[in-house]
C-alpha positions in Angstrom: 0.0 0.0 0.0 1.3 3.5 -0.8 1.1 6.5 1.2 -0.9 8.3 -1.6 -3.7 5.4 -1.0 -3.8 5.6 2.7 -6.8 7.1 4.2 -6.5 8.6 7.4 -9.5 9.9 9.4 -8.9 12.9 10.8 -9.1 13.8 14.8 -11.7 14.6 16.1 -9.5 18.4 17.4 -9.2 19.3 13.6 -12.7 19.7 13.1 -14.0 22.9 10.7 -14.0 26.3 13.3 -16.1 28.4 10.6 -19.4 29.6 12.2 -22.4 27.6 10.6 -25.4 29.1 8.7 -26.7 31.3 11.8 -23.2 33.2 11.8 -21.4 34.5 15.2 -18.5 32.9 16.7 -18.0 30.3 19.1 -20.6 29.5 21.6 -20.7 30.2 25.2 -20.8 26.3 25.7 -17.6 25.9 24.0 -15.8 28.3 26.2 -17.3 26.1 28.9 -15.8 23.1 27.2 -12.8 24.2 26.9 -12.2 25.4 30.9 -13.9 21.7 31.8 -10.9 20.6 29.1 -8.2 22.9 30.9 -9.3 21.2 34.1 -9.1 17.8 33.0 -5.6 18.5 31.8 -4.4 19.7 35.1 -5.6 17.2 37.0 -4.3 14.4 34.5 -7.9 13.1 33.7 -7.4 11.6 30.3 -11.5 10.5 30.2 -12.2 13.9 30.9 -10.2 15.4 28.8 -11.1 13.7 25.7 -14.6 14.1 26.4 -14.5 17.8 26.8 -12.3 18.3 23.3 -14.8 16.4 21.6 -17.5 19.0 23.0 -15.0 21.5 21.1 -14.7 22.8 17.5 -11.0 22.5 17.4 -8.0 22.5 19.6 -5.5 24.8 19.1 -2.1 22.5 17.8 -0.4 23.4 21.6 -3.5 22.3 23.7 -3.7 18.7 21.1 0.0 18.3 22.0 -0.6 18.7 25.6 -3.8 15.9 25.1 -1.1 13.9 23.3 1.1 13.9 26.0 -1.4 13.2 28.5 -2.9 10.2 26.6 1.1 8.9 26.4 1.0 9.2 30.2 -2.3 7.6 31.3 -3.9 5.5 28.4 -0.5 4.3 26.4 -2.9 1.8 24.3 -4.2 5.1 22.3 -0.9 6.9 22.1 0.1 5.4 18.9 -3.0 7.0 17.4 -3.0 9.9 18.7 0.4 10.8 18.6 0.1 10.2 14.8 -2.5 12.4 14.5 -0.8 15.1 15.9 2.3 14.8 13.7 -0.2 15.1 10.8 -1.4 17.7 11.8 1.8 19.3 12.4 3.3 18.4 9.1 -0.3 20.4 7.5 0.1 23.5 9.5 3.7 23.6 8.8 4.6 23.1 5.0 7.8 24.3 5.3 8.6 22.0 7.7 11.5 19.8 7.1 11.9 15.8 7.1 14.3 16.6 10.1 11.7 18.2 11.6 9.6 15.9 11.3 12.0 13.0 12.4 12.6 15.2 15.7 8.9 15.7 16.3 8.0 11.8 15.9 10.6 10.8 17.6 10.1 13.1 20.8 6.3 11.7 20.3 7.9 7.9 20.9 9.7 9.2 24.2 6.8 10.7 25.4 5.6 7.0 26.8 9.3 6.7 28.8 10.8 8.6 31.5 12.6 11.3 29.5 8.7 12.4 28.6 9.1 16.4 29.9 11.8 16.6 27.6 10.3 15.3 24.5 6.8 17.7 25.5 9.5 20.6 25.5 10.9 19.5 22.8 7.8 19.8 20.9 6.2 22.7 22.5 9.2 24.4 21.8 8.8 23.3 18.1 5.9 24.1 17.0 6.5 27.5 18.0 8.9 28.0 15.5 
């Protein structure tokens, strides 16, 4: 199978954030979402956290990292997936980014599951800023 015949399904955080056919902006129920979704963060519940960023149009690339790196810590079974998701998502809102780049990202994604994990989030946060 090639890459160009792969399919991948997009997360959930990368949903469309234009307003829909009433207009306006974001709703006050997504600004509640997104402090339940800060909160869950903080106090490292991963359930709760991906519950409240599915209540939520999109994540902003810095709070999906920080979901990432939760999800590596407390549910390692979905890392894998969602660690891939974020590098795509990377690699689409970076096009200049280079295959170095993107070697340093994944691999600070594969240490996020061992002890050097603050590192590789610094790493990345650090990154994407760039």
């Amino acid at each position: 199978m090639s890459l160009s015949t792969c399919r991948v399904r997009l997360p959930f955080w990368t949903r469309d954030t234009r307003p829909g056919p009433g207009g306006g902006g974001p709703s006050p129920s997504q600004g509640h979402s997104y402090g339940i979704f800060q909160k869950a963060l903080q106090r490292r519940n991963v359930v709760g956290a991906l519950a409240a960023a599915r209540e939520l149009p999109q994540l902003s690339l810095s709070d999906a990292l920080d979901l990432t790196v939760l999800v590596a810590r407390k549910d390692p079974r979905r890392h894998q997936r969602v660690a891939a998701r974020w590098l795509l998502r990377y690699l689409e809102e970076d096009p200049a980014a280079t295959v170095e780049e993107a070697a340093l990202a994944g691999s600070s994604l594969i240490a996020h599951t061992g002890v050097g994990y603050r590192e590789a989030a610094q790493t990345l946060h650090g990154r994407k800023s760039n």
